[in-house]
Structures are given as structure tokens and as C-alpha cells.
LUMVOTI-88961 format. One line per 5 residues: number of its first residue (from 1); for each residue x, y, z of C-alpha. Coordinates in steps of 0.5 Angstrom, whole numbers, plus 2048, in hexadecimal, padded with zeros to 3 digits. Example, Ala and Ser with C-alpha at 12.3 -4.5 7.8 and 13.67 -1.06 7.14 Angstrom:
// residues 2
1	819/7F7/810  81B/7FE/80E
// end
This chain:
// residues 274
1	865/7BF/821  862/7B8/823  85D/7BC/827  85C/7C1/821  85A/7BB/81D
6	856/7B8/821  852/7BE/823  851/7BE/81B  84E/7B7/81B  849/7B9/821
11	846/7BE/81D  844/7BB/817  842/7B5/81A  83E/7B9/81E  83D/7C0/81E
16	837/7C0/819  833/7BA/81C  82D/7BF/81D  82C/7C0/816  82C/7B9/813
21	833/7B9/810  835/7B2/80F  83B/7AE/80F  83C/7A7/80B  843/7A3/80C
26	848/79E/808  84C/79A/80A  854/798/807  858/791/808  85F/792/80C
31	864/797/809  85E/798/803  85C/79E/800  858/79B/7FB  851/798/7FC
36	850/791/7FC  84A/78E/7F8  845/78E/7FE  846/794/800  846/797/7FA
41	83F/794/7F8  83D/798/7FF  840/79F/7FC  83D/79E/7F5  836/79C/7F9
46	836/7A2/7FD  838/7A6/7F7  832/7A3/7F3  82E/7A5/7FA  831/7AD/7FB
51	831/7AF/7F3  82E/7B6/7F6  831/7B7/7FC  837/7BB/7FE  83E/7B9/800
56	841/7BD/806  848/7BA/807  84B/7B3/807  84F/7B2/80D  854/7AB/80D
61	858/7A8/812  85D/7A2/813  85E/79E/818  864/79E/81C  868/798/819
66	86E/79B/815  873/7A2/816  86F/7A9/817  871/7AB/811  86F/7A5/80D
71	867/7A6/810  867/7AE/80E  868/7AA/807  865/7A5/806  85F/7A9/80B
76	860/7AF/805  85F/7AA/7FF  858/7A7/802  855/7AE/801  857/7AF/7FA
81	855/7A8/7F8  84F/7A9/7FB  84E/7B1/7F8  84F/7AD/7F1  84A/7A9/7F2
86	844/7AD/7F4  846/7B4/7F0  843/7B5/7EB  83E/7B0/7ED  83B/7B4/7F3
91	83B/7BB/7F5  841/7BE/7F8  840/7C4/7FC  846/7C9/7F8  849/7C9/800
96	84A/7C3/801  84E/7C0/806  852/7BA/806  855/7B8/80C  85A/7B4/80D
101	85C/7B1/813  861/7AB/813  862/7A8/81A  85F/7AE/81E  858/7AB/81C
106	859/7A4/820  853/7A5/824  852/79E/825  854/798/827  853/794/821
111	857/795/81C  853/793/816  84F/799/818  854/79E/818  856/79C/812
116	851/7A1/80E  84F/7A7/80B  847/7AA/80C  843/7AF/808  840/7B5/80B
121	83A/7B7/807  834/7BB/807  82D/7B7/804  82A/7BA/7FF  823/7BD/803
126	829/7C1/807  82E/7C3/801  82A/7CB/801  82B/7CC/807  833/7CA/807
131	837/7D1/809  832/7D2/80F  833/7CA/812  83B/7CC/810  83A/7D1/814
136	83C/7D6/80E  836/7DA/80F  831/7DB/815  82A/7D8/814  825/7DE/812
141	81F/7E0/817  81A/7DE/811  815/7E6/812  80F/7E4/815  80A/7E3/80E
146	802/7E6/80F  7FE/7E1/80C  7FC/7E3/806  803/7E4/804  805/7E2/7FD
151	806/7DA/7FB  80D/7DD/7F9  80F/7E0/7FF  80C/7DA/804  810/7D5/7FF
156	817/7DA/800  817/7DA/808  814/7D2/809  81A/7CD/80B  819/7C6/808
161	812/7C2/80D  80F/7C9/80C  807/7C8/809  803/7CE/806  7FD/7CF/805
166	7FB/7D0/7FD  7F5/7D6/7FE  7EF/7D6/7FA  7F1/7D0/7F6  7EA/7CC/7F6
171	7E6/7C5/7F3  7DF/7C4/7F0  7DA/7C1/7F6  7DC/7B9/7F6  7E2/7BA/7F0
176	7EA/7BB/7EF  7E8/7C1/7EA  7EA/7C8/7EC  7E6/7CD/7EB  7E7/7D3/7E6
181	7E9/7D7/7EC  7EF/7D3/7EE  7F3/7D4/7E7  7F6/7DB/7EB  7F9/7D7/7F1
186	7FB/7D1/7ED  7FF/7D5/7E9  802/7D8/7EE  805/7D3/7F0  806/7D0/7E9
191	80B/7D6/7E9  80E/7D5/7F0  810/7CE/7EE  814/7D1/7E6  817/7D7/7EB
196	81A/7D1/7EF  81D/7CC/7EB  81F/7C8/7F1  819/7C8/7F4  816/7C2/7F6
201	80F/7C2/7FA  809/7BC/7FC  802/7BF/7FA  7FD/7BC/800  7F6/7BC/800
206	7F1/7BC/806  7E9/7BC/805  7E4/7BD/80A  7DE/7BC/80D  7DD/7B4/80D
211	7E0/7AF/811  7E5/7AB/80B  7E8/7AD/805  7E4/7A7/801  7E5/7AA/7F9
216	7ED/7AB/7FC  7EA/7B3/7F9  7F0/7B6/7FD  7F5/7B3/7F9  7F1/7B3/7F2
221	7F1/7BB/7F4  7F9/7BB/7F5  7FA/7B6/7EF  7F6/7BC/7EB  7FA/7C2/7ED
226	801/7BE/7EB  7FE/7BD/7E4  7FD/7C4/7E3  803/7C5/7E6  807/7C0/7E2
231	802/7C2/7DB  805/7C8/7DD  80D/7C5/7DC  80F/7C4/7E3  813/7BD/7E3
236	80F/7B8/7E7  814/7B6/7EB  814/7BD/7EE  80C/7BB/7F1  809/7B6/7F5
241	803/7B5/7F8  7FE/7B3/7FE  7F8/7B3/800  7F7/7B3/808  7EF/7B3/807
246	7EC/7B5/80E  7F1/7B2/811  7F5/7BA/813  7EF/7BF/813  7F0/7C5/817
251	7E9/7C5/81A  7E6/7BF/81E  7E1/7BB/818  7DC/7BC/818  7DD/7C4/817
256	7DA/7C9/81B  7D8/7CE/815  7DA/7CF/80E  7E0/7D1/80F  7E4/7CD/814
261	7E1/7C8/80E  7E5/7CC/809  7EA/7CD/80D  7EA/7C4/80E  7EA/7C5/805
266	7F0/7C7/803  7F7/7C5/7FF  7FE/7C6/802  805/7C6/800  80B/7C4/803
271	811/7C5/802  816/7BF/800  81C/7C3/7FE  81E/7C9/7FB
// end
């Protein structure tokens, strides 16, 4: 049974650590199972910091003063006075497992520090993806996209850091303006972000053909495709924005044709969430 619960505590601890699942811990007086007033600003600070994150499990031990019996009590009153506090709170996956392992989760050698409960939680950007870091479901093999595939399409299979291209979304010479010509993409992106309430992106601009973004025109061009969007009714805090100048072109600067020009002029989103 011991190994059976020590088998457990390494899963959660580490089981995951490929996939940016995090843990933070607390820590309890001797023989409490109530915070004391330090650790429990550090539980509330961490709760402030995590609003959109996701608990997993909450896993509590003791040290191993006392009877076994005694530790798998007070170990199982650590959990749930733990689980009060945060639920309600922070999202708390509907499986949720709590853990208790009195006595069998002394792992070290300083009391004090067996003495705990730690909080096993996925950060937000990670949080669509649970089932498949949980091993529930496989990863899907994302279809390989032609590159004219429609926006919807690219945003459905692009994982979290993915960047694509707008195509034919285009400025007046020396300007943020979009010409006429662009309304067709920038709507379609417009009706990306209303079909995925949870989607978040970052609209970058890059410009071509000379050696400094001296106007910061990149980032006004990606500030005006936000305005449209958010004029459009898409929460703000669902864009952000940066202008890279020239300082990620395609093609070397300076251009060897219009194309590689065009190609160096362009805006692209990337995925922040989902």
C-alpha cells in the first residue's frame, strides 16, 4: 500500500513536467491542518496570480511524528482544508483527485517540509489541451494544410506559439490604412475570433525594404487591424499587438524583387490561447 501511494505522489509530480503542468506547495505547523498566517497570504497570493489556471489534484502529507492512523487524518484534513479554500475560486477539473498520504509521503529528512499539501495545476495557455497532457485522449496528427486553406481551418489545427499569415490584407504606401481590397480577410478573421470565444492571438506587423522601422509603421498596422477587430465587438484583452519592423523578414533586405518584398510586408497572427 505504501509503495501503491508513493507510486501515486511520482506520478503527479512528474508525470506531466513535459507539458508545463506546475505545482505550488503550503506548508502546516506540527499537528495542523489549518494555515498559519504566512502560509496562507502565500496560498492567497498564488490564487490572485493563477485566476485562469486549473487544479489537477492536491496532494498532502505529514511528517511522521504521531500514530499511522493520526497522520492519515490529519494528512486527509489538510486536503480538504486546502480544497476550501481555493474552490470556487480556481478552476477545478470535475475529476479531480485528492491525495492523501499522511506518514507514507515523508520524503524528507526535515520534518517541516513533509509538513504539506502541494497543488498540482495546469496554467492557463495549457488548460484546452488537458485530456490529451492527461493522457485521456492522443494528441491528433494536425492534416498537412495546403497553403491557401481557409483561416478557419489554419486557426482549428495551429497549437498555442503557431503564427499565420493574414493573406491579402495590404496598406496604402507609407500609411497603417488597409485598402478596400483587405475588408474580405479582415473579416474573416473577424469571424475566426467570434466562432472561438477563447481565442486569444497577438497581431504582428513586419514592413520591408529598408533598413529601420523608423515611423514604428509595423505596429501602427497591427494597432489598426485591432481597431477594426475590437470596433467589431471583440474584447481587447482577447488581442495584443507588436510591430517587429524589419527585424524577421523572410527574404534578406534588401529585397532581390517585389516579391520577396511582399513576402518581407506582411502581418501575422499567433496563437496565444485557445
Amino acid at each position: 500500500m505504501k509503495m501503491k501511494c508513493i507510486a501515486i505522489l511520482l506520478f503527479f509530480c512528474f508525470g506531466f513536467c513535459g507539458f508545463s503542468q506546475d505545482q505550488f506547495t503550503v506548508y502546516f505547523d506540527t499537528n495542523k491542518f489549518e494555515l498559519n498566517s504566512s502560509e496562507f497570504t502565500r496560498l492567497q497570493d498564488w490564487m490572485i496570480q493563477n485566476k485562469t489556471s486549473k487544479i489537477l489534484s492536491i496532494t498532502a502529507s505529514t511528517d511522521e511524528v504521531g500514530s499511522t492512523g493520526y497522520n492519515d487524518t490529519l494528512s486527509q484534513k489538510r486536503v480538504r482544508y486546502v480544497f476550501d479554500l481555493v474552490n470556487g475560486k480556481i478552476n477545478i477539473r470535475s475529476d479531480y483527485k485528492n491525495i492523501s498520504l499522511g506518514e507514507k509521503g515523508a520524503t524528507s529528512n526535515n520534518k517541516a517540509e513533509n509538513r504539506k499539501a502541494t497543488l498540482h495545476f495546469l496554467i492557463e495557455k495549457e488548460v484546452y489541451k488537458e485530456n490529451e497532457i492527461l493522457g485521456i485522449v492522443k494528441p491528433i496528427d494536425v492534416p498537412p494544410l495546403p497553403e491557401n486553406a481557409p483561416l478557419a481551418e489554419k486557426v482549428k489545427w495551429a497549437k498555442v506559439g503557431t503564427k499565420i499569415v493574414l493573406k491579402n490584407i495590404n496598406f496604402y504606401q507609407n500609411t497603417f490604412a488597409t485598402v478596400p481590397e483587405s475588408q474580405g480577410a479582415l473579416y474573416d478573421l473577424l469571424f475566426v475570433l467570434q466562432n472561438n470565444e477563447n481565442l486569444k492571438i497577438e497581431i504582428q506587423g513586419h514592413i520591408c525594404c529598408i533598413d529601420k522601422d523608423y515611423r514604428n509603421l509595423s505596429t501602427d498596422r497591427a494597432k489598426q487591424i485591432k481597431r477594426f477587430l475590437v470596433y467589431n465587438g471583440i474584447p481587447q484583452h482577447r488581442i495584443q499587438t507588436k510591430g517587429f519592423g524589419v527585424l524577421q523578414p523572410i527574404f534578406p533586405i534588401p529585397e532581390a524583387n517585389e516579391e520577396q518584398a511582399a513576402a518581407n510586408r506582411r502581418v501575422e497572427i499567433e496563437i496565444l490561447s485557445k
